[in-house]
PDB file of N, CA, C and O in Angstrom:
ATOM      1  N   UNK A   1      19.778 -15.054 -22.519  1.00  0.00           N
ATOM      2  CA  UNK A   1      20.040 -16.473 -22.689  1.00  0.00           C
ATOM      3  C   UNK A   1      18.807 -17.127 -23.311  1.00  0.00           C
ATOM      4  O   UNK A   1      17.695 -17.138 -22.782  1.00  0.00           O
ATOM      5  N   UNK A   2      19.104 -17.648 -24.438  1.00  0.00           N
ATOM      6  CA  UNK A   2      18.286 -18.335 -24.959  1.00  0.00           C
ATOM      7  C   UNK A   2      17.909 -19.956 -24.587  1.00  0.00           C
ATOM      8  O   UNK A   2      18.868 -20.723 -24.510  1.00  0.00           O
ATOM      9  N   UNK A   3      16.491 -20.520 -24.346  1.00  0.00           N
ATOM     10  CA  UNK A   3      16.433 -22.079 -23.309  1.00  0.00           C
ATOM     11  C   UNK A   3      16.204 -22.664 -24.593  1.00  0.00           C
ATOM     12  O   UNK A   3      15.758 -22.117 -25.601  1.00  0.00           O
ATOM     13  N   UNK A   4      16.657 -24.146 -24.384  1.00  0.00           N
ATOM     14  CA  UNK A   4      16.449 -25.063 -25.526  1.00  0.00           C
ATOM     15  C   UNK A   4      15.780 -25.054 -26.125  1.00  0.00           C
ATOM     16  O   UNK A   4      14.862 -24.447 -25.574  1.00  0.00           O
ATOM     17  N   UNK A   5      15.383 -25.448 -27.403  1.00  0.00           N
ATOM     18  CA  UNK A   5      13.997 -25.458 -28.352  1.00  0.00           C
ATOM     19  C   UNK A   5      12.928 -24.132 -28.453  1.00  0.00           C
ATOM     20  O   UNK A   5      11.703 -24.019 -28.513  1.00  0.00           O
ATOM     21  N   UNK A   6      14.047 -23.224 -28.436  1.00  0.00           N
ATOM     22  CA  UNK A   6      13.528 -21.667 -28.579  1.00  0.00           C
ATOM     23  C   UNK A   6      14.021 -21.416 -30.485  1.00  0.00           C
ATOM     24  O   UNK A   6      15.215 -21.342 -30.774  1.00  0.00           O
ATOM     25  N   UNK A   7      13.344 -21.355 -31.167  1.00  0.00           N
ATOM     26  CA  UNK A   7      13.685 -20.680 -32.331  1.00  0.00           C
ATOM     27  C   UNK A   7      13.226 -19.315 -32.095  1.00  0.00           C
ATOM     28  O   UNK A   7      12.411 -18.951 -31.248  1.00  0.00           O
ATOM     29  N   UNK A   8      14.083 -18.346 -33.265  1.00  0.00           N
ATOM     30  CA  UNK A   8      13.760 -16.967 -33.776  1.00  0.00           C
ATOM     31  C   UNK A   8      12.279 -16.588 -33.220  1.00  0.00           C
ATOM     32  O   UNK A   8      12.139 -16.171 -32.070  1.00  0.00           O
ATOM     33  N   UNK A   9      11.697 -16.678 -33.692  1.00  0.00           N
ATOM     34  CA  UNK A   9      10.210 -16.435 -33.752  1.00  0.00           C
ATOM     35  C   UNK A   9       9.666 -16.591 -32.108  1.00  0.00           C
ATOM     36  O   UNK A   9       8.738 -15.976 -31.583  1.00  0.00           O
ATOM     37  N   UNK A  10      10.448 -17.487 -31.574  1.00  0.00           N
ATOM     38  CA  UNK A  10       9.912 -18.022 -30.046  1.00  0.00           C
ATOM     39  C   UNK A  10      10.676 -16.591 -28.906  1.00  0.00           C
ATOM     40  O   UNK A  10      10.072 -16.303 -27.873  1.00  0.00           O
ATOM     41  N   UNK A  11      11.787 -15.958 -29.222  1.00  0.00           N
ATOM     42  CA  UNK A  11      12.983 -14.816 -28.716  1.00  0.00           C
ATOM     43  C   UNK A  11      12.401 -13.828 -29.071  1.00  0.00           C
ATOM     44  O   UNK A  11      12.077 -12.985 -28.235  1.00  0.00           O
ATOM     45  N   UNK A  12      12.108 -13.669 -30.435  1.00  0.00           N
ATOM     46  CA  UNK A  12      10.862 -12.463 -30.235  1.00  0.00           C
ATOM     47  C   UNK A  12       9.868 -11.935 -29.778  1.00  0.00           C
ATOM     48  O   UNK A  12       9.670 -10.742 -29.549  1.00  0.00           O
ATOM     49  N   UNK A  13       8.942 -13.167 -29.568  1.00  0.00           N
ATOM     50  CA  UNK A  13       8.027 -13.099 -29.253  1.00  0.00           C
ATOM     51  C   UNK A  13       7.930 -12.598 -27.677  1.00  0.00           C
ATOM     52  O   UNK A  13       7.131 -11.750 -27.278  1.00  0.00           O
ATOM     53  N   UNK A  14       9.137 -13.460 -26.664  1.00  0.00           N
ATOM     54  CA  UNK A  14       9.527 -13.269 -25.719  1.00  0.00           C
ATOM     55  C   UNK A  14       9.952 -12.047 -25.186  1.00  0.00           C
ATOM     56  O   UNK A  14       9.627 -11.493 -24.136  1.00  0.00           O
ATOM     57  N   UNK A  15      10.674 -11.737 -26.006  1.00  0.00           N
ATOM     58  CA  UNK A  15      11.328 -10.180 -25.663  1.00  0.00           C
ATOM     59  C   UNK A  15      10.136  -9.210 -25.903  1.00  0.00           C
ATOM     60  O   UNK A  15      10.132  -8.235 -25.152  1.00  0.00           O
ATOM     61  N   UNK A  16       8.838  -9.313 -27.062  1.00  0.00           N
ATOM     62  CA  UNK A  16       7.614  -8.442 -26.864  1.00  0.00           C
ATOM     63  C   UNK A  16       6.846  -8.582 -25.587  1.00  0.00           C
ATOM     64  O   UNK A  16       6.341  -7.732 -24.853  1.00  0.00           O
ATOM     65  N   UNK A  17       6.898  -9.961 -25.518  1.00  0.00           N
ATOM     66  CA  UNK A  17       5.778  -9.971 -23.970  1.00  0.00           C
ATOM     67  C   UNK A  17       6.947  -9.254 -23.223  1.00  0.00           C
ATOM     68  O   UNK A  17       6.733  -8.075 -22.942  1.00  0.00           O
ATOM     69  N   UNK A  18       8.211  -9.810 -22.841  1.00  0.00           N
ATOM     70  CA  UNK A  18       8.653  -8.924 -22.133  1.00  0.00           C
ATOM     71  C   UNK A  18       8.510  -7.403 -22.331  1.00  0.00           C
ATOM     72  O   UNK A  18       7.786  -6.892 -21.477  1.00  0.00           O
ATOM     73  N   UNK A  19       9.023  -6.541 -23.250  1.00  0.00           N
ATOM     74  CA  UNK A  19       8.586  -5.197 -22.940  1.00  0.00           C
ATOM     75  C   UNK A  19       7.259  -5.085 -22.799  1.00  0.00           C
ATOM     76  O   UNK A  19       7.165  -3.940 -22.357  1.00  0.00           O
ATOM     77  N   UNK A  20       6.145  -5.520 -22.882  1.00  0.00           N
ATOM     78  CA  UNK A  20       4.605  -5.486 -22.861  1.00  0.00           C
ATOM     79  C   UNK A  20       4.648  -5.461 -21.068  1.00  0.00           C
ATOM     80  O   UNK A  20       4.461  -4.475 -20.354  1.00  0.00           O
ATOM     81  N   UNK A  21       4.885  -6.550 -20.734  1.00  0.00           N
ATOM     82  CA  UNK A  21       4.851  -6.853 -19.444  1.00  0.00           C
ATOM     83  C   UNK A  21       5.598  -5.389 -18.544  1.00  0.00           C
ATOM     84  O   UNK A  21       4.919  -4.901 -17.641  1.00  0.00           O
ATOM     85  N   UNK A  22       7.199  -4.676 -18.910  1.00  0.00           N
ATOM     86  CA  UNK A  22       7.490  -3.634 -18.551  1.00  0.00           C
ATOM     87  C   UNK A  22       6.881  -2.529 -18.595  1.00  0.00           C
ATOM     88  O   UNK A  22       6.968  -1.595 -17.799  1.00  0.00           O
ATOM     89  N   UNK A  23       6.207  -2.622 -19.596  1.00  0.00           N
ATOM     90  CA  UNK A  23       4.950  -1.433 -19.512  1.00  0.00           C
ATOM     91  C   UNK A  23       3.813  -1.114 -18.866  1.00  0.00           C
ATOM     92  O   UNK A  23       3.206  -0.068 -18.635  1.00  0.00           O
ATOM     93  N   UNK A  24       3.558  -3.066 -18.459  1.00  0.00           N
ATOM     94  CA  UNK A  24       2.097  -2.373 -17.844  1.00  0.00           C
ATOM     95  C   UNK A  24       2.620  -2.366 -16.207  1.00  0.00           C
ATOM     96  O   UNK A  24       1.933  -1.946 -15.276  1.00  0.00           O
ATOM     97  N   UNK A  25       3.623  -2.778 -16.118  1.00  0.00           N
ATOM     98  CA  UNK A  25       4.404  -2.680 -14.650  1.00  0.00           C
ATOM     99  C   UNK A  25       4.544  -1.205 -14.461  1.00  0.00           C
ATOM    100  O   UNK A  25       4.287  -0.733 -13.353  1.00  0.00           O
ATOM    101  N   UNK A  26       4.988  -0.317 -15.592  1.00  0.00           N
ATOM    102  CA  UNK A  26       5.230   1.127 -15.088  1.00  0.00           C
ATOM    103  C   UNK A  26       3.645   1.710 -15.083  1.00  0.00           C
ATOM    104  O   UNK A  26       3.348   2.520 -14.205  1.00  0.00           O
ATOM    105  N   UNK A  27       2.710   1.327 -15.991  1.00  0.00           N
ATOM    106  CA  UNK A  27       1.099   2.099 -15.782  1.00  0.00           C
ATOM    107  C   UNK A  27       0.460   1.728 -14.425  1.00  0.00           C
ATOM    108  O   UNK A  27      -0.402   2.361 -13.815  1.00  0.00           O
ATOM    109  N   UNK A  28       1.255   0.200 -13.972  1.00  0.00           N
ATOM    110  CA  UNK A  28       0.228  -0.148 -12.769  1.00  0.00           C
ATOM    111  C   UNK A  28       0.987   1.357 -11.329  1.00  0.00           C
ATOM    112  O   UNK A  28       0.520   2.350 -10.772  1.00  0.00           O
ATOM    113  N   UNK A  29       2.424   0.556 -11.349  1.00  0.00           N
ATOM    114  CA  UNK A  29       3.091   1.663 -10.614  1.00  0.00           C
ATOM    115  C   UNK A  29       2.645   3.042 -10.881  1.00  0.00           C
ATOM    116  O   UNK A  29       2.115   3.539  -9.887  1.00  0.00           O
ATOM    117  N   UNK A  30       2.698   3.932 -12.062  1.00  0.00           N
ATOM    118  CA  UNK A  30       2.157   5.267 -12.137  1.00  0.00           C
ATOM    119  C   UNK A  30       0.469   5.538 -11.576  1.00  0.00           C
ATOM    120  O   UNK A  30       0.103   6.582 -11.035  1.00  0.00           O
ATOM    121  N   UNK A  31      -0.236   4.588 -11.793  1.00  0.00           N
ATOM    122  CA  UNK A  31      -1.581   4.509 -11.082  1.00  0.00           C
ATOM    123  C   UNK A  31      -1.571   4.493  -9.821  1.00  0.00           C
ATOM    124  O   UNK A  31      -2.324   5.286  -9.256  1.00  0.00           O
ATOM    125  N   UNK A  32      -0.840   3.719  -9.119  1.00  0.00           N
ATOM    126  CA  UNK A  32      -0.807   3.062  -7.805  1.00  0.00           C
ATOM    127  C   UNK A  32      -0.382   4.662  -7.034  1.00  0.00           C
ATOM    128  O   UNK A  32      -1.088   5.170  -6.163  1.00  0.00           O
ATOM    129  N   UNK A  33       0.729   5.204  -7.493  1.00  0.00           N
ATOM    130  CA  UNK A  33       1.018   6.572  -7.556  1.00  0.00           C
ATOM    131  C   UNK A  33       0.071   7.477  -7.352  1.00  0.00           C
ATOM    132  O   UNK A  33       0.036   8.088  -6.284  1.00  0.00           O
ATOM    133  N   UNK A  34      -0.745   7.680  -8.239  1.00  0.00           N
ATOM    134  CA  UNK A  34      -1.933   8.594  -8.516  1.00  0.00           C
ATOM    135  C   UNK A  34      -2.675   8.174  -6.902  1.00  0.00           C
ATOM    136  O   UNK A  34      -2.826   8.885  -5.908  1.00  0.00           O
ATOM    137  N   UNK A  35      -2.898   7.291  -7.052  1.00  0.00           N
ATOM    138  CA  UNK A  35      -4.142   6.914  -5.926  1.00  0.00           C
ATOM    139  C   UNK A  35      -3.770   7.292  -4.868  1.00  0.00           C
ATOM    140  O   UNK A  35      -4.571   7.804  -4.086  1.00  0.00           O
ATOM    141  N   UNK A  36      -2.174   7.110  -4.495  1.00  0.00           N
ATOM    142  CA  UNK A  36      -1.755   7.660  -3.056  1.00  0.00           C
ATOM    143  C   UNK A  36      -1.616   9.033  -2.673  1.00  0.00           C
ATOM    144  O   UNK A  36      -1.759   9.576  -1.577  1.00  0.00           O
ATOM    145  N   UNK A  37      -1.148   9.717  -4.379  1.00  0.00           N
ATOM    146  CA  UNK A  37      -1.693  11.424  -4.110  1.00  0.00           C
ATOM    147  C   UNK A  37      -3.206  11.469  -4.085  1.00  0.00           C
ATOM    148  O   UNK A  37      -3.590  12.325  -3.288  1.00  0.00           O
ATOM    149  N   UNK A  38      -4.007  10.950  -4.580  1.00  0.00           N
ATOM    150  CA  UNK A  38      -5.382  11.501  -4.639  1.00  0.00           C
ATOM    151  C   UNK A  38      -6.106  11.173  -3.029  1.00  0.00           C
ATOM    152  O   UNK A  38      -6.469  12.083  -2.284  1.00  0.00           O
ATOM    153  N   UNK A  39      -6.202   9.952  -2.746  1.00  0.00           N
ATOM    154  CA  UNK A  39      -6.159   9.963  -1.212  1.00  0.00           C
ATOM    155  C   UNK A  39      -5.571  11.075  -0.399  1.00  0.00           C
ATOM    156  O   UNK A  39      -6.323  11.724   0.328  1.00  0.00           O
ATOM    157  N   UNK A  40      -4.134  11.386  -0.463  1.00  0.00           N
ATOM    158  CA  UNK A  40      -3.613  12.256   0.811  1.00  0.00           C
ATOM    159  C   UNK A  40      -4.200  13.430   0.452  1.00  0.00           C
ATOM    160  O   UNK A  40      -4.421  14.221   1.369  1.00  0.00           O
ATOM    161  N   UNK A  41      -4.703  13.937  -1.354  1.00  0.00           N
ATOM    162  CA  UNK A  41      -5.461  15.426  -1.466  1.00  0.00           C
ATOM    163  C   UNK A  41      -6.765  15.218  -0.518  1.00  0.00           C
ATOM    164  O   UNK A  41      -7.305  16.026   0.238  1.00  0.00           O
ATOM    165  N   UNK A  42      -7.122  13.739  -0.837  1.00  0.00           N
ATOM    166  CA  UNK A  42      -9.015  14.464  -0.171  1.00  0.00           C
ATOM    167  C   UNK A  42      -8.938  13.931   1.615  1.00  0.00           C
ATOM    168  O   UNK A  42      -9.914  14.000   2.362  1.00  0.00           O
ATOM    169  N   UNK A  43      -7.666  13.452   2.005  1.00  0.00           N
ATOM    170  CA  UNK A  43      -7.695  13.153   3.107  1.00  0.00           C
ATOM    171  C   UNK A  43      -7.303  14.935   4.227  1.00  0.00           C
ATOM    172  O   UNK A  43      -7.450  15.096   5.438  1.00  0.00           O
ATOM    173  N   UNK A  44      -6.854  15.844   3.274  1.00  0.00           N
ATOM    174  CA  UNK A  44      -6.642  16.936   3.855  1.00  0.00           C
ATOM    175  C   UNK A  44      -7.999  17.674   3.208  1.00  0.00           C
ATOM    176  O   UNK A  44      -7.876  18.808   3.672  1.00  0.00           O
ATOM    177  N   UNK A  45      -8.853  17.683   2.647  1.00  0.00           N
ATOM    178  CA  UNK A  45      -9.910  18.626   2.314  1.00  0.00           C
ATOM    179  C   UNK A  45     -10.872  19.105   3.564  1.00  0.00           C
ATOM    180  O   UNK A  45     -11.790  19.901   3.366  1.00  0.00           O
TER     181      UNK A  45
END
């Protein structure tokens, strides 16, 4: 859905931050990931 006084250029732009924004949502999640395996490895060493 496009909000009032959105031209072309304004939907694009939007939809880049949006996938930008989906991306760094999956690197934060895949990190956040990492950290909880790397903890439980050195919490058993």
């Amino acid at each position: 859905m496009v909000a009032c006084g959105m031209n072309v250029s304004d939907t694009h732009r939007l939809k880049s931050l949006e996938d930008e924004n989906a991306k760094l949502k999956r690197l934060l999640a895949d990190t956040m990931l990492d950290n909880v395996v790397l903890k439980d490895l050195l919490g058993k060493s």
